[in-house]
N, C-alpha and C positions, 0 to 999 in steps of 0.2 A: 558698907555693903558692896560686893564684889559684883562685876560685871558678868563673871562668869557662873553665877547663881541666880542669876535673874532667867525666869521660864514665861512663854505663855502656856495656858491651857487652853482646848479648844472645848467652845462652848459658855466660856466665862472670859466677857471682857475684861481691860486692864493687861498690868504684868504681875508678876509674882514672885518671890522671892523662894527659894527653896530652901526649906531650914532642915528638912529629913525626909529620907526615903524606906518605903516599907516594902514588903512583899506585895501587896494588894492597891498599892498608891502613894502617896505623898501628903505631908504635911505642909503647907506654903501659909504666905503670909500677903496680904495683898499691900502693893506700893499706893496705891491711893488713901484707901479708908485704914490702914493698917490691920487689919482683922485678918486671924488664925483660922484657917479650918482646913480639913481631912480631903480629900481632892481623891476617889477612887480612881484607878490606872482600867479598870473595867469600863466604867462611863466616859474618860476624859483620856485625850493624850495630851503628854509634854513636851515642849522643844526649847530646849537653851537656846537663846538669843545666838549667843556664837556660834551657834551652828545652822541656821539660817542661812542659805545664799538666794538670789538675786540674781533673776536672768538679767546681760545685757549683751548689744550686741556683736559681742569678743569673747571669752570667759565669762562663766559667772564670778560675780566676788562677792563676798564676806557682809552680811549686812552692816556690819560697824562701819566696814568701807562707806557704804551709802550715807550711817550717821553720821561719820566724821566731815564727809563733805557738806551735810548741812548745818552741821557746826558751823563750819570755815566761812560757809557763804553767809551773806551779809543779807541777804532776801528776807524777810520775816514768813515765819509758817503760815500756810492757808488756813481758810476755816476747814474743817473735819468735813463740812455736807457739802460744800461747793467740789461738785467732780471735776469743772474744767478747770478753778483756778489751781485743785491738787495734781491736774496735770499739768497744766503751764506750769507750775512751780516747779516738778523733777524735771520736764523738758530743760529749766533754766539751770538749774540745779546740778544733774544729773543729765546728761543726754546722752550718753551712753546707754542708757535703761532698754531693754527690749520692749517698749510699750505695746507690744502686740500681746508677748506673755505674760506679763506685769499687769494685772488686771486695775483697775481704780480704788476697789476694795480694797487692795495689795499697799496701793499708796495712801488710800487713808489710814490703816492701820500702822504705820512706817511715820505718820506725821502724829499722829497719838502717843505712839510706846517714846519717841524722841523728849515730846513735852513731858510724860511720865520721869523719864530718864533722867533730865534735865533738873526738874522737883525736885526729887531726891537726890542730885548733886550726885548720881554712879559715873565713875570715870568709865568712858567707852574706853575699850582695850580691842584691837585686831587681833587674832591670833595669830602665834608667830610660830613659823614655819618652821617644822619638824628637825633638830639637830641630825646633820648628816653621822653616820657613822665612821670613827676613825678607820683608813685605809693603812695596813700594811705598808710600810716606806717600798719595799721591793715589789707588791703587786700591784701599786700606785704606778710604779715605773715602768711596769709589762701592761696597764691600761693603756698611757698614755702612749706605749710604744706601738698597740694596736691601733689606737685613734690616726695616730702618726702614718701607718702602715698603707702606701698608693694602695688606689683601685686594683685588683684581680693580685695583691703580691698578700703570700704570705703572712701571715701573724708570725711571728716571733714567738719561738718557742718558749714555756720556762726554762729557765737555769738549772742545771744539777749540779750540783757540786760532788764533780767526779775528777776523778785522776787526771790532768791532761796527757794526752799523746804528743810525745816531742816528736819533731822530721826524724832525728835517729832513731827513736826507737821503730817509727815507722818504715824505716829504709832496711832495718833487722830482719833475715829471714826468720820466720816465726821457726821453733825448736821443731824438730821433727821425733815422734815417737821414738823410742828403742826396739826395734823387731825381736820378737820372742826367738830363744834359740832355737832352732832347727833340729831334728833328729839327725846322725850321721845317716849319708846315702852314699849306699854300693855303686861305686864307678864300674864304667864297662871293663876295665881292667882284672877288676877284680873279680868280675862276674867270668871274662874266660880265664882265668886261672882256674884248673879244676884242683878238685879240694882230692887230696890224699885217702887214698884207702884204707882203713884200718887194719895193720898187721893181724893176721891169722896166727890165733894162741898155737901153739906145738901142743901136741897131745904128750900127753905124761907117760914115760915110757913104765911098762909094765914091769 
């Protein structure tokens, strides 16, 4: 039986095992008396164990967190009805716990689902924190070149991979257009030369 199939439902002591899910609800199986039945998602909600957190006073974490440490500790669990020795006990236990949010019901039911848990021999599991996604080797290297980067200076640009410009070429006067040719223009020379008179035809002798 897997830790991360184990539900409460609200309204129905105990834990539960979740064996299937339907559109209208779920079918479970109870950890105590073993018995099947239909659980409507109308009348009842569910919450996977693993997903449960726990105010304390830093981050909240992970209820298993909280199981594991009462595994670890060597304290024996309190009675269920006694409210103060179920708070001395996380006080000892646990003291990190924000016992202000963390109401006493909260921790009776925390010291039940454990001994449930226990019964049935389910390994508590923490869930384990989300695989980072692989980074690009070169946008890995423009992160940390940002992280890297003093107060008020620049990020560093990405890389292009473009042509470099050598100093000579840079010392090259850039080419200059070819000027369109020019029409020829009448020099003043030209202009006083006066232009010849067109000889007068002889009239045709009769």
């Amino acid at each position: 039986m897997e830790y991360s199939k184990i539900i409460s439902v609200t309204g129905l002591g105990g834990l539960f095992e979740l064996l299937s899910s339907k559109g209208d609800g779920a079918i479970v199986r109870s950890l105590e008396d073993k018995s099947t039945r239909f659980v409507s998602s109308r009348v009842h909600n569910f919450s996977h164990l693993e997903s449960i957190e726990i105010f304390t006073v830093r981050d909240n974490v992970n209820l298993a967190d909280v199981f594991l440490a009462m595994q670890k500790d060597a304290t024996p669990l309190p009675g269920e009805k006694d409210n103060a020795a179920v708070k001395k006990y996380f006080e000892t236990v646990y003291p990190d716990m924000d016992f202000e949010r963390v109401y006493t019901s909260d921790m009776k039911k925390m010291v039940k689902w454990l001994s449930i848990l226990t019964a049935n021999n389910i390994d508590i599991k923490a869930p384990q924190p989300e695989e980072e996604e692989i980074v690009d080797s070169e946008d890995q290297q423009e992160a940390e070149a940002v992280k890297a980067a003093a107060p008020g200076e620049a990020a560093p640009q990405k890389s292009e991979k473009k042509k470099e410009v050598t100093k000579e070429e840079e010392a090259k006067p850039a080419p200059k257009a070819k000027a369109a040719p020019k029409k020829a223009e009448t020099t003043k020379e030209e202009e006083a030369v006066p232009k010849k008179k067109a000889t007068p035809k002889k009239k045709a002798k009769e």
